[in-house]
N, C-alpha and C positions, 0 to 999 in steps of 0.2 A: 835380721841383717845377714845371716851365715846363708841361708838359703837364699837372698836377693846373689848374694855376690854367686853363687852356685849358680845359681841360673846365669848368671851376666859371663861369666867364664864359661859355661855349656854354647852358650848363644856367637860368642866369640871364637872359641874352638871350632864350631860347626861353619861359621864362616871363613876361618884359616884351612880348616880341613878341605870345602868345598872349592877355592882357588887354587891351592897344591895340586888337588886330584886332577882341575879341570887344565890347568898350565901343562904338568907332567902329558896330560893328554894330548892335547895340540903338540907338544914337542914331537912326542914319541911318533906322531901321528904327521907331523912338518918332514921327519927326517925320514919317513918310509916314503915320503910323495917324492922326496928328495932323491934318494937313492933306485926309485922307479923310472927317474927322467920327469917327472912329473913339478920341473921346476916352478910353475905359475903357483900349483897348489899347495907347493912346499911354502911360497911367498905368503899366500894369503895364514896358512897354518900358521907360520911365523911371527905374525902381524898379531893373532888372536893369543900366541902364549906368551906375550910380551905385556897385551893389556890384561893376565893375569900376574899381577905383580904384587907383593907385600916385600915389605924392606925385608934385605936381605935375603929373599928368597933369587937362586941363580939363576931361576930357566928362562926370567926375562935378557937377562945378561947371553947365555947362550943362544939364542931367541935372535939378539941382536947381532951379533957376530954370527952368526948363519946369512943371517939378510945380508950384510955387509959384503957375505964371501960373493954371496950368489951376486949380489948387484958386479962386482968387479968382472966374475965370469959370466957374465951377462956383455956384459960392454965389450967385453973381448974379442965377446962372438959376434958383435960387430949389429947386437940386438938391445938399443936405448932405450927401447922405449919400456921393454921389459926389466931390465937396469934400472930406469928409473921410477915404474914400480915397487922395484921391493927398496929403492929408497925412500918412497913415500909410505909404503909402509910401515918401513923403522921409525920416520920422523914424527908421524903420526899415530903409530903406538905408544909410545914415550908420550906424547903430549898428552894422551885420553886420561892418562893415570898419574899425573902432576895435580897436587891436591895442595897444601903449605911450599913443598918445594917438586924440585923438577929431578925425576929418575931418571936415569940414564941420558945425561947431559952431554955424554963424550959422543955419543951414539946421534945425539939430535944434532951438534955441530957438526960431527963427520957428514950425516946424509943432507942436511944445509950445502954444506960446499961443496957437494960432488954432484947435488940438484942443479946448483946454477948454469952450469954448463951445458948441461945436458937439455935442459929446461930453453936454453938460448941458441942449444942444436935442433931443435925441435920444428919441423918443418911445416906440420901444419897449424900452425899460430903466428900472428904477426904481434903479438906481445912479447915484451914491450915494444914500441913503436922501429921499426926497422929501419928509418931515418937515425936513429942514434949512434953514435960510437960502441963499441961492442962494451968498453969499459963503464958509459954509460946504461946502456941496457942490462949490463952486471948486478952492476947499483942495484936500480929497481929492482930485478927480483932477488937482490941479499933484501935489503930494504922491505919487499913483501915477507918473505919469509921470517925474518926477525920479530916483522910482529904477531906474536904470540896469541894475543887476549885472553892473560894469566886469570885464572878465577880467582874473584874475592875469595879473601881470606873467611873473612865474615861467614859469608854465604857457606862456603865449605865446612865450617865448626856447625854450621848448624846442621847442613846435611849430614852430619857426623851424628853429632846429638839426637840428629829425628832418626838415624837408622838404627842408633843403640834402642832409643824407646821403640819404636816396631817392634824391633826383635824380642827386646823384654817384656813388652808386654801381652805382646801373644805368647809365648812361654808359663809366663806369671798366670795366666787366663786360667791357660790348662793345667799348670802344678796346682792354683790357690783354688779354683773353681770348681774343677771336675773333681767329684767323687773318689776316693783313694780304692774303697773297696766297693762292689757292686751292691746295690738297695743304700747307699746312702745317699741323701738330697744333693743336687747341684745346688753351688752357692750363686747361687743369682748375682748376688749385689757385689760380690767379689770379682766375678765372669764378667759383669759389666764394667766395675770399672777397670778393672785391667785392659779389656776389650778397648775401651775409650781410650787409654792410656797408650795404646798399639796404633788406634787410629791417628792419635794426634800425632805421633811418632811420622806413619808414614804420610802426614800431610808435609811436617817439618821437612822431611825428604824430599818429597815432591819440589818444596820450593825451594830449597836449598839446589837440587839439580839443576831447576828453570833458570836460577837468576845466579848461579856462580859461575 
């Protein structure tokens, strides 16, 4: 039992470590494209350290509030379509990483309402139909926009559960199976089932991503 949980805390570590490091990157890496004039790629940078997120972890938060600035100095400059860019960015980073509930909620309504308009200034599209009333045409795309298509719950516990077995038990493979010290036998039957136990893991994931 003392080494299951060791491995499931190693396994868990390595994946909080691997999103810190990769978030911290994108920022660090958002705010130099930033400060180079290289605002498109600051947008897209921004978008990628946002869908690194763990509760409580801030760089999705500053993440969002960069996008946010830019989109305003974007419309300023009299350039929507770029504006409305890194609104889709924001609103669709936050979305990718909504799992039981929804991160960064203040961030998906802000770039929601500041989409519509923009969305309805939009010259080359006749969506929604340009027969309507502009209050009309509003409508529809708040109305597009709200709907979400929140992932099962269901579905998501279990992508949770298949990615904990992956991880452990390919772990478990190599702690329980391989050899501690050299010239001693691999344990076959222990490497396999952990092995099996890792596969079914990432089959569970596989479907839990398909269908939640």
């Amino acid at each position: 039992m003392r080494n299951t949980l060791l491995l499931l805390a190693f396994c868990g570590f390595a994946v909080v470590l691997r999103v810190t490091v990769s978030g911290l990157s994108e920022l660090r890496q958002a705010e130099a494209a930033e400060q180079a004039g290289d605002l498109h790629e600051a947008a897209i940078r921004y978008g990628r350290a946002i869908r690194m997120h763990l509760p409580g972890y801030p760089v999705p938060g500053r993440a969002g509030d960069r996008l946010l600035s830019l989109a305003t100095q974007q419309e300023a400059a009299g350039d929507t379509r770029e504006a409305r860019f890194c609104l889709e960015e924001l609103r669709s980073g936050f979305l990718s990483v909504r799992s039981l509930v929804q991160p960064g909620q203040r961030f998906v309504q802000e770039a929601e309402r500041r989409l519509v308009p923009l969305m309805l200034q939009d010259p080359r599209g006749n969506w929604p139909d340009r027969a309507l009333s502009d209050e009309q045409r509003a409508a529809v795309v708040a109305g597009v926009l709200a709907e979400r298509e929140d992932p099962s719950r269901f579905w998501v516990l279990v992508m949770g559960l298949g990615y904990g077995l992956w991880l452990g038990g390919a772990g478990a493979a190599i702690w329980r199976g391989l050899p501690d010290q050299s010239g001693e036998p691999v344990r076959w039957g222990v490497l396999g089932r952990w092995a099996g136990c890792s596969a079914l893991g990432y089959g569970l994931w596989l479907l839990g991503v398909t269908l939640a």
